[in-house]
ZADO-1210 file (C-alpha; in nm, 4 decimals, padded with zeros to 6 digits):
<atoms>
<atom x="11.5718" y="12.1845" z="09.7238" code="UNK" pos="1"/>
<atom x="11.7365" y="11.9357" z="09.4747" code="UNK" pos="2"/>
<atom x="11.7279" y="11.6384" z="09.7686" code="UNK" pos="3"/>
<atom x="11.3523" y="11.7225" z="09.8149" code="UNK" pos="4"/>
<atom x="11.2323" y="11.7103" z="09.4651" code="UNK" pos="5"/>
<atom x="11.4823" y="11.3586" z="09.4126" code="UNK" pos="6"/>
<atom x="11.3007" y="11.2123" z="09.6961" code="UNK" pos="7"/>
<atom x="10.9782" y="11.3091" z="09.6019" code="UNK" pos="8"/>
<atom x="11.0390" y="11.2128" z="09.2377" code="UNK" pos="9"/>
<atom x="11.1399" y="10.9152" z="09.2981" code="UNK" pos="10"/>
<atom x="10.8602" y="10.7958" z="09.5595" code="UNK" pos="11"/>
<atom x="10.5929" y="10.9006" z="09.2761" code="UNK" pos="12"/>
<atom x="10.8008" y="10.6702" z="09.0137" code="UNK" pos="13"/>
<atom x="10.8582" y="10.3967" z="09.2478" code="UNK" pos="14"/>
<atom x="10.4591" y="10.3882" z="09.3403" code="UNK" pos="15"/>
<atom x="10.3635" y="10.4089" z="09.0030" code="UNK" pos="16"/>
<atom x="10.1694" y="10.8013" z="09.0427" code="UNK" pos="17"/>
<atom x="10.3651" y="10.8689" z="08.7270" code="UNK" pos="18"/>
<atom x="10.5794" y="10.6794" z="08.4425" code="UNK" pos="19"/>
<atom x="10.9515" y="10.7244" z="08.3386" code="UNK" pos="20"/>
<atom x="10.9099" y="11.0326" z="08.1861" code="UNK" pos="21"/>
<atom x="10.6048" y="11.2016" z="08.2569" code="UNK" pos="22"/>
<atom x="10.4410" y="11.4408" z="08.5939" code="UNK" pos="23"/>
<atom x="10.5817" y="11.7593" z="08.7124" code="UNK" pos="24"/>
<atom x="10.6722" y="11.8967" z="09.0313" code="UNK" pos="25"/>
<atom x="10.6629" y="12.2762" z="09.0926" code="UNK" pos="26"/>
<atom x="10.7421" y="12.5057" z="09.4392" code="UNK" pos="27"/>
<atom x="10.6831" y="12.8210" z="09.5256" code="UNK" pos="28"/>
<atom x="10.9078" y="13.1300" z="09.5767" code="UNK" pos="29"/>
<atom x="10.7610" y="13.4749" z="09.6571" code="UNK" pos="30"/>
<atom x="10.6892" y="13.5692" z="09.2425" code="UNK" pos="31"/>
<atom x="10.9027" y="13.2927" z="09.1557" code="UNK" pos="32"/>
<atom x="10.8690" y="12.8815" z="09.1043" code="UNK" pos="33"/>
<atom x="11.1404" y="12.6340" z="09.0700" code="UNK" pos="34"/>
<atom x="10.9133" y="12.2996" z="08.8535" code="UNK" pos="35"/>
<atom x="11.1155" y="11.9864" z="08.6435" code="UNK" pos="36"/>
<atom x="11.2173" y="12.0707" z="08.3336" code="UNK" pos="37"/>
<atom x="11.0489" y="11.9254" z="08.0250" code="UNK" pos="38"/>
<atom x="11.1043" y="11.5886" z="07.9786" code="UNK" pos="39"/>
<atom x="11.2869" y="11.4665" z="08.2799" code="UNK" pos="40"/>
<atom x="11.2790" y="11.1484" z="08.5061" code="UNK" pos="41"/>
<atom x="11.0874" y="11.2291" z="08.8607" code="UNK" pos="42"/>
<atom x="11.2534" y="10.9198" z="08.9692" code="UNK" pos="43"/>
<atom x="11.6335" y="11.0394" z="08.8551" code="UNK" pos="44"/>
<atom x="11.6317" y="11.3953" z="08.9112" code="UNK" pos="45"/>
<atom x="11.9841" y="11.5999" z="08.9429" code="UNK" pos="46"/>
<atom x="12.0897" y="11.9448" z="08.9680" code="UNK" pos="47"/>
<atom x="12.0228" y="11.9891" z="08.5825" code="UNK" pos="48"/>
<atom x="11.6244" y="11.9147" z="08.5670" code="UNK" pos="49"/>
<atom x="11.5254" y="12.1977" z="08.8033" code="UNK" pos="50"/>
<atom x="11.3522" y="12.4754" z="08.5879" code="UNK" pos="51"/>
<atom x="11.3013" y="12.8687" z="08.7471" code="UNK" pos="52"/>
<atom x="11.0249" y="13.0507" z="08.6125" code="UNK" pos="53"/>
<atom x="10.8346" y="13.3476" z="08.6723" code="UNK" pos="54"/>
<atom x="10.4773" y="13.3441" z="08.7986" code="UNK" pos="55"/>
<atom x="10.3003" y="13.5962" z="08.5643" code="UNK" pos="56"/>
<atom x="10.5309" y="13.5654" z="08.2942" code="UNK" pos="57"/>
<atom x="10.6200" y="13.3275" z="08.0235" code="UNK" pos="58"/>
<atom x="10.8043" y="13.0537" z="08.1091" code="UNK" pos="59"/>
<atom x="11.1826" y="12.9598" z="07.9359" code="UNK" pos="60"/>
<atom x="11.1481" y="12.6606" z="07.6773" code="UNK" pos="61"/>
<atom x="11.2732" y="12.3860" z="07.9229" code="UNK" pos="62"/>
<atom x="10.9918" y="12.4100" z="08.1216" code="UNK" pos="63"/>
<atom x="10.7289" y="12.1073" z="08.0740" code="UNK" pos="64"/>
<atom x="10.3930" y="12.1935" z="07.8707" code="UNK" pos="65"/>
<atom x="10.1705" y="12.2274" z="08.1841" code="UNK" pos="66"/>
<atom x="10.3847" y="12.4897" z="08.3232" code="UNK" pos="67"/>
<atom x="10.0705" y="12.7397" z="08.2507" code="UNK" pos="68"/>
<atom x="09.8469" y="12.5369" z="08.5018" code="UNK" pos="69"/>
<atom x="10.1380" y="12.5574" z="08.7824" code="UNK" pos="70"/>
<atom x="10.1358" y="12.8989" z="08.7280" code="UNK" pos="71"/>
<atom x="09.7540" y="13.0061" z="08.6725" code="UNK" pos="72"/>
<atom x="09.7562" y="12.7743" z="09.0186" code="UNK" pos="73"/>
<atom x="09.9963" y="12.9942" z="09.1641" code="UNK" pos="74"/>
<atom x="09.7987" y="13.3222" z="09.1066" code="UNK" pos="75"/>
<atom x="09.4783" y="13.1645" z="09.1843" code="UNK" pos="76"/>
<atom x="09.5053" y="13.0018" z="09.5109" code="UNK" pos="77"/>
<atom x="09.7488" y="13.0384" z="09.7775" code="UNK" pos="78"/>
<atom x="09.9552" y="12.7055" z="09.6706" code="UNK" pos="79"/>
<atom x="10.2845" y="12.6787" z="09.7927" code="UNK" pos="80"/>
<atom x="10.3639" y="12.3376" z="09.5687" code="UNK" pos="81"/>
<atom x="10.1843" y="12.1878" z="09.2808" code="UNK" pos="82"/>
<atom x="10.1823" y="11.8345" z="09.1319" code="UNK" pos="83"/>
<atom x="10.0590" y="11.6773" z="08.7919" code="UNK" pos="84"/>
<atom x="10.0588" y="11.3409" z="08.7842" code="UNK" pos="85"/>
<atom x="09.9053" y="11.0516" z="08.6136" code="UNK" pos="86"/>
<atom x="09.8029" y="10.8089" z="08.8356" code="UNK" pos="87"/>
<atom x="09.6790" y="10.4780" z="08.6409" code="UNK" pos="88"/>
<atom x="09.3525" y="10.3943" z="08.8256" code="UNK" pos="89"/>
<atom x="09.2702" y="10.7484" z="08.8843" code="UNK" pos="90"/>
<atom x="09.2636" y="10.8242" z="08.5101" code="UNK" pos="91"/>
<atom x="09.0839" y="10.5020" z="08.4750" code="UNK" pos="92"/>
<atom x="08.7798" y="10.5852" z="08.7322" code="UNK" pos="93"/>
<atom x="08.7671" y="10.9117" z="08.5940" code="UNK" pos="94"/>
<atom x="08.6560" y="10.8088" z="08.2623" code="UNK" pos="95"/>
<atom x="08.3493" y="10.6798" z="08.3833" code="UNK" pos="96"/>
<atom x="08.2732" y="10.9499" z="08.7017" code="UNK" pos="97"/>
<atom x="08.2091" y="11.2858" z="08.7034" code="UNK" pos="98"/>
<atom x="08.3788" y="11.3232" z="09.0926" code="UNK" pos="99"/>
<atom x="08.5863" y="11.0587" z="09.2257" code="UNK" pos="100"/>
<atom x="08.4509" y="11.0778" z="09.6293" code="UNK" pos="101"/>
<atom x="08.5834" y="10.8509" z="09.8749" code="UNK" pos="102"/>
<atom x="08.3966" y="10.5906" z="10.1044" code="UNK" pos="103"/>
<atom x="08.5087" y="10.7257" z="10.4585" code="UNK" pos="104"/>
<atom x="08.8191" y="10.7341" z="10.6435" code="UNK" pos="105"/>
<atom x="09.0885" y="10.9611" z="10.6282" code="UNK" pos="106"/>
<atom x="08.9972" y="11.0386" z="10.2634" code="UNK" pos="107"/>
<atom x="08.6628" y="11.2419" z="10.3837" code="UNK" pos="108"/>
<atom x="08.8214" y="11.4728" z="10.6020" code="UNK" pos="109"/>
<atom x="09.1722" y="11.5327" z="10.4354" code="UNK" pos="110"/>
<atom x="09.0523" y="11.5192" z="10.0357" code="UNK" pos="111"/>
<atom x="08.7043" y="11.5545" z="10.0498" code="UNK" pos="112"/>
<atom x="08.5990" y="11.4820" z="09.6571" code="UNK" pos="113"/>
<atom x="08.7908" y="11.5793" z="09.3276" code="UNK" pos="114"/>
<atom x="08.6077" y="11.6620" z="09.0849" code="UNK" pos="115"/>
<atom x="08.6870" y="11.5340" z="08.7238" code="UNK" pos="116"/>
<atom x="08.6745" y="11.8186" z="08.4776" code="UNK" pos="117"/>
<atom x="08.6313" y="11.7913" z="08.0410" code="UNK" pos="118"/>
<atom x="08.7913" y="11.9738" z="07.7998" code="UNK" pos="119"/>
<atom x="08.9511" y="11.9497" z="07.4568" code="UNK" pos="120"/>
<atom x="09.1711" y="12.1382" z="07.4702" code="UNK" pos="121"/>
<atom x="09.5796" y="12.0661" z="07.5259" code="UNK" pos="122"/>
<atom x="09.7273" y="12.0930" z="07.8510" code="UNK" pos="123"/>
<atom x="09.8971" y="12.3572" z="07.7538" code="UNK" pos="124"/>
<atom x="09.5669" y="12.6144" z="07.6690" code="UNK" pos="125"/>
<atom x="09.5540" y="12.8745" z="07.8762" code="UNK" pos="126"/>
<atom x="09.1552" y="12.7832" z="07.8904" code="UNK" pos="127"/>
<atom x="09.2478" y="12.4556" z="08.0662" code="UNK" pos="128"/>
<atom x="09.4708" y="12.6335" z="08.3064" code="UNK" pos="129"/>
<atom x="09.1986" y="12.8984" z="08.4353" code="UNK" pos="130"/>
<atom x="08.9771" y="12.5664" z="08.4592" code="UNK" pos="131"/>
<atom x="09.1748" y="12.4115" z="08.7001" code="UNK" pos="132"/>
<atom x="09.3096" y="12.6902" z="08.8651" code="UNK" pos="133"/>
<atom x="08.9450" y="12.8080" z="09.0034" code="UNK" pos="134"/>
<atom x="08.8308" y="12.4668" z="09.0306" code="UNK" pos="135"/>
<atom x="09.1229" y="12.4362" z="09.2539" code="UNK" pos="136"/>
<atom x="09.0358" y="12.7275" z="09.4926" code="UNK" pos="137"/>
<atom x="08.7648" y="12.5198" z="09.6589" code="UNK" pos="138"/>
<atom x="08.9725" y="12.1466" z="09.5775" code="UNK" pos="139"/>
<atom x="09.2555" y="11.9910" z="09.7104" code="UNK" pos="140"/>
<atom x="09.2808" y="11.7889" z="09.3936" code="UNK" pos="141"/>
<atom x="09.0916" y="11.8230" z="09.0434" code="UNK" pos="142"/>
<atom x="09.1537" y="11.5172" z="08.7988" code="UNK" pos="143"/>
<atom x="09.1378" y="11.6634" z="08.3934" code="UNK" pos="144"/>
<atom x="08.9611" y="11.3286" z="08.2117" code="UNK" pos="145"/>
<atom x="09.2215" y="11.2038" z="07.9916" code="UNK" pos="146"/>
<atom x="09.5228" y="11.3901" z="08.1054" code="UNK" pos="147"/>
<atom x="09.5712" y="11.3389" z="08.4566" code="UNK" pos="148"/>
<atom x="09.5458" y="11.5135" z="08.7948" code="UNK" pos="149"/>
<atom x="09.6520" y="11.8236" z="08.9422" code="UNK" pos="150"/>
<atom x="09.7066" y="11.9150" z="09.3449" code="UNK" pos="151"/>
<atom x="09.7904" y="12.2039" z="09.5670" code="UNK" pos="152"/>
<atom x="09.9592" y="12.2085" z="09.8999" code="UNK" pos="153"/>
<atom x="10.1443" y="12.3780" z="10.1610" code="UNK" pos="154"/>
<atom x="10.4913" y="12.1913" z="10.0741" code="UNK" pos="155"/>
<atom x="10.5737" y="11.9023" z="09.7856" code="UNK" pos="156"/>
<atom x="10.4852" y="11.6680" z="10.0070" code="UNK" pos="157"/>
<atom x="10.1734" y="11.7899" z="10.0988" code="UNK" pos="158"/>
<atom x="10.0471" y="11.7763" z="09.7493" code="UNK" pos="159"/>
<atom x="10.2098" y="11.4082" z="09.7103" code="UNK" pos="160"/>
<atom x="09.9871" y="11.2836" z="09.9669" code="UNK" pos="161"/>
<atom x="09.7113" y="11.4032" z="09.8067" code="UNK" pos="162"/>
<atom x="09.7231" y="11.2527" z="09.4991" code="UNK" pos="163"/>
<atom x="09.8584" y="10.9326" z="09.6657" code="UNK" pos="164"/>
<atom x="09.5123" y="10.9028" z="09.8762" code="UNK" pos="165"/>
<atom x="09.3197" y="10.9765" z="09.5571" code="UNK" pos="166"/>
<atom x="09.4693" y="10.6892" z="09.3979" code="UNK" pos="167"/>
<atom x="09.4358" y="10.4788" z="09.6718" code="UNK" pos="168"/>
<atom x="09.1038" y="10.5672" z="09.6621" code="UNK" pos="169"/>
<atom x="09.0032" y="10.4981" z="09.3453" code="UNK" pos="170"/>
<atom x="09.2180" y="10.1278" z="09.3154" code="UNK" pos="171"/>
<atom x="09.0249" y="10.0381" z="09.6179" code="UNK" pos="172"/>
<atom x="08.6615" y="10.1282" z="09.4036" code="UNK" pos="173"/>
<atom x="08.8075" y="09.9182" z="09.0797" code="UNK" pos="174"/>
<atom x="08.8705" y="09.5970" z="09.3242" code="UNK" pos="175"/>
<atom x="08.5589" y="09.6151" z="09.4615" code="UNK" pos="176"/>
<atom x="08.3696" y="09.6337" z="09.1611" code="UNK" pos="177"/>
<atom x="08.5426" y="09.3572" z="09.0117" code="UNK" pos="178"/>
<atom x="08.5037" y="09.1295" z="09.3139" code="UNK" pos="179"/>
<atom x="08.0756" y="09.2430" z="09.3527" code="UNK" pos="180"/>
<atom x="08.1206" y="09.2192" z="08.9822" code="UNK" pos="181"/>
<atom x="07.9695" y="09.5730" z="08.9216" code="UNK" pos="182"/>
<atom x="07.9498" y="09.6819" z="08.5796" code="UNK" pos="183"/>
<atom x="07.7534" y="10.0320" z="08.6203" code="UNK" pos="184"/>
<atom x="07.7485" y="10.2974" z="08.7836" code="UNK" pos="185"/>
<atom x="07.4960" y="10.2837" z="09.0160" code="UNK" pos="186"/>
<atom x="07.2088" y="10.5740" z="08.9728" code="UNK" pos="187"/>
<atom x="07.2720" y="10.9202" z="09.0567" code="UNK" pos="188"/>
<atom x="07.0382" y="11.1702" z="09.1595" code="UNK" pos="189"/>
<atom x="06.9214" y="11.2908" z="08.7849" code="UNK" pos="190"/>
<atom x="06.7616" y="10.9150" z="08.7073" code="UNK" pos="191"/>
<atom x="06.5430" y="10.9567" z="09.0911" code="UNK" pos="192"/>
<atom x="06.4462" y="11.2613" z="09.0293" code="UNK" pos="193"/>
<atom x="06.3259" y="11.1057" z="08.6732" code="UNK" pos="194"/>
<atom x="06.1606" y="10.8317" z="08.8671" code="UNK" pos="195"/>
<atom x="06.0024" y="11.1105" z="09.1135" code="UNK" pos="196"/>
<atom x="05.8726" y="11.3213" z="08.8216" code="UNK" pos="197"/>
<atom x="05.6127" y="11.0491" z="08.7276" code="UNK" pos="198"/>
<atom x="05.2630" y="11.0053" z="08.8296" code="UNK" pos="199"/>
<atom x="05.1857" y="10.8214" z="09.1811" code="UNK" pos="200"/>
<atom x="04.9822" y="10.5394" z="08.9790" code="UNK" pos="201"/>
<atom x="04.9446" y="10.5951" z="08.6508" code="UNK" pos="202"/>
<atom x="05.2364" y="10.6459" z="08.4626" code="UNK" pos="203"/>
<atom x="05.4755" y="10.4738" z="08.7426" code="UNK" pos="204"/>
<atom x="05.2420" y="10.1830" z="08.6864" code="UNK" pos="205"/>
<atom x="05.2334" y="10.1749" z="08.3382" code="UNK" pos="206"/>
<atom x="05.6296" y="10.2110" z="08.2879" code="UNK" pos="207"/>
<atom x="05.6639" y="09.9308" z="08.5091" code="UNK" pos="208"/>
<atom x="05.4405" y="09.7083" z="08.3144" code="UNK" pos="209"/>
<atom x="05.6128" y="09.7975" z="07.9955" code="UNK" pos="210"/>
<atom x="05.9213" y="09.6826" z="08.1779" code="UNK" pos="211"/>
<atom x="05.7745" y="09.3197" z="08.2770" code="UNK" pos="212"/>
<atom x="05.5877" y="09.2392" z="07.9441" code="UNK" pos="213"/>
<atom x="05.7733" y="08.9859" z="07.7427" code="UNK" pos="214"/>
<atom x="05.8488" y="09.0666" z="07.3807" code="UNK" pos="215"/>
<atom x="05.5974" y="08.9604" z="07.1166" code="UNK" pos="216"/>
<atom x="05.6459" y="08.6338" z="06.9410" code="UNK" pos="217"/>
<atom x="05.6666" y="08.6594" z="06.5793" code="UNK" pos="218"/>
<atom x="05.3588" y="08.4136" z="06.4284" code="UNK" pos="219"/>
<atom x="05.4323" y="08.1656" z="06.1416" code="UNK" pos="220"/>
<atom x="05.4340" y="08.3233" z="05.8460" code="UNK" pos="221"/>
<atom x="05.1726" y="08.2711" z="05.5417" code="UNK" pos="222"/>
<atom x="05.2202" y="08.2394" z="05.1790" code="UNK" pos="223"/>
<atom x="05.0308" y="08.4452" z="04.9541" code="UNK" pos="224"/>
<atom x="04.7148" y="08.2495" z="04.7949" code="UNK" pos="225"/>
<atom x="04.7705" y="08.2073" z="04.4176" code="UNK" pos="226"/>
<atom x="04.6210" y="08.4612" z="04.1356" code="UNK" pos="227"/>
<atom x="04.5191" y="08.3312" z="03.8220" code="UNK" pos="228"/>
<atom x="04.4580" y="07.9863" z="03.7325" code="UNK" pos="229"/>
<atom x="04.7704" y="07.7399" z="03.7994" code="UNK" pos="230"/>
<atom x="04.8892" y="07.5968" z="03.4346" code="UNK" pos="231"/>
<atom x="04.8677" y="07.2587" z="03.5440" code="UNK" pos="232"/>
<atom x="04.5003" y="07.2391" z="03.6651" code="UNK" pos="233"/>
<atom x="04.3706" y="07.1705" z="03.2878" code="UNK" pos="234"/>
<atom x="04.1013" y="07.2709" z="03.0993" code="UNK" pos="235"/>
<atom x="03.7997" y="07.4780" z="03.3206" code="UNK" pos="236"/>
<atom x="03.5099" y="07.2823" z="03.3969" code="UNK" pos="237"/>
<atom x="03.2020" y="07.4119" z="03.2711" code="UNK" pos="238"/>
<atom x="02.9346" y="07.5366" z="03.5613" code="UNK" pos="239"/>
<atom x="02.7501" y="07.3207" z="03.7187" code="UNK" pos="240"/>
<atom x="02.3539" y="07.3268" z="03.6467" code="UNK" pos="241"/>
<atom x="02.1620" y="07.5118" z="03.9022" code="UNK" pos="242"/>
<atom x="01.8930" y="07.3237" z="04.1045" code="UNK" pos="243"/>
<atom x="01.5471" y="07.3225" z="04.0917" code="UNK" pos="244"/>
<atom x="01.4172" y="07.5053" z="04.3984" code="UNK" pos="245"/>
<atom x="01.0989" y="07.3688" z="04.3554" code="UNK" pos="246"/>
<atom x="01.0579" y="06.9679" z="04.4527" code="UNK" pos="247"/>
<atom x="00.7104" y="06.8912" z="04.3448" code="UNK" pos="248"/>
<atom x="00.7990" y="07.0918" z="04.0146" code="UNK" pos="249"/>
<atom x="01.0309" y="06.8127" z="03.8937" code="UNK" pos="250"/>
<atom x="01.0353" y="06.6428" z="03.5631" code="UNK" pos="251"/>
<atom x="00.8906" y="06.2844" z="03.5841" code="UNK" pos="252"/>
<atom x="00.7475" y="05.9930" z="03.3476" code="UNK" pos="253"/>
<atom x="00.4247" y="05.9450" z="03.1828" code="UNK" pos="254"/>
<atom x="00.1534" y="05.9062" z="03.4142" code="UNK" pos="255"/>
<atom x="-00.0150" y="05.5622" z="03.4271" code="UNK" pos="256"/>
<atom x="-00.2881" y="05.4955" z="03.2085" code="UNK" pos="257"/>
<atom x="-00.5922" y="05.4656" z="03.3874" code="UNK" pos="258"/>
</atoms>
């Protein structure tokens, strides 16, 4: 058992599924699980960093922190070896994705999806442990947004190559969007059913014209006209006489003498 877990341990280290010091490896025993101790090195295990616990009860203090996941995994499903890693571009894609699904290939038929679950919670709540363990009846491999991933199989290795192929998967998805340059997501289902929920011309019409009409341009602006009279236009000037509507009425010299 100590030779499987060292070679295991040390393939995870060596392809980067986990760092110096972090992941645990756990395998089943009739009622019984042997997992790494707290703390250890996947990639230098000896005879000391092997941990036996019981299934349904608590586990000794040497055990890691997700011990209660291994074991709510354990009583869940039919698991015969469980894995937590923390594979770098998994955790990455799983920040931005709410199930990390691959392309085609072998990933379709052996992995099928993994969904990414949320909680805030530590590792080490028994509510994140019943999460993942029922998630984990109908997954291969479940990926906990921030914390890392989880998978079940029939042996050690089993598990391993699952969450090898999901991280395959997922640093295949980050090169491609940097070489097509992709930035978003691309739209799921909620925004076309959205776009579906709008009128046939109407609404659909209008939206879109929203969408091409160029922002207003702000017009030069006006002072306000003065109030008052300015102190440098002088004196008023007094009103000007009003004109005689009437021409022939107008004032004129003495008449000729006759």
């Amino acid at each position: 058992m100590i030779e499987a877990f060292r070679d295991l341990g040390r393939d995870m280290f060596l392809t980067g599924l986990v760092s110096s010091h972090t992941g645990s490896m756990s395998l089943r025993s009739d009622d019984r699980a042997t997992i790494s101790r707290r703390g250890a090195m996947l990639g230098r295990l000896g005879p000391d960093d092997l941990v036996e616990v019981e299934i349904g009860q608590d586990a000794p203090d040497e055990a890691p922190d997700e011990v209660v996941v291994h074991q709510a995994i354990y009583r869940t499903t039919d698991a015969m070896a469980v894995i937590y890693a923390r594979p770098p571009a998994t955790m990455a894609l799983a920040l931005i994705e709410d199930r990390l699904s691959p392309a085609n290939g072998e990933g379709v038929e052996t992995l099928g999806s993994a969904p990414v679950l949320i909680s805030q919670r530590a590792i080490d709540s028994p509510d994140v442990a019943q999460l993942i363990s029922r998630t984990l009846k109908e997954n291969r491999i479940v990926a906990l947004r921030g914390q890392g991933v989880f998978a079940r199989g029939a042996d050690i290795e089993d598990a391993f190559h699952m969450v090898s192929l999901l991280e395959e998967m997922c640093k295949v998805a980050q090169i491609f969007r940097t070489i097509s340059k992709e930035e978003q997501q691309p739209p799921g289902r909620e925004w076309h059913e959205r776009q579906n929920s709008l009128g046939p011309y109407r609404d659909k019409a209008r939206n879109d014209s929203m969408s091409r009409r160029p922002p207003a341009r702000p017009g030069p602006t006006r002072s306000p006209a003065p109030q008052g009279p300015r102190r440098d236009a002088g004196p008023p000037r007094p009103p000007a006489e009003p004109r005689n509507p009437n021409p022939t009425n107008r004032r004129r010299g003495p008449a000729p003498h006759r």
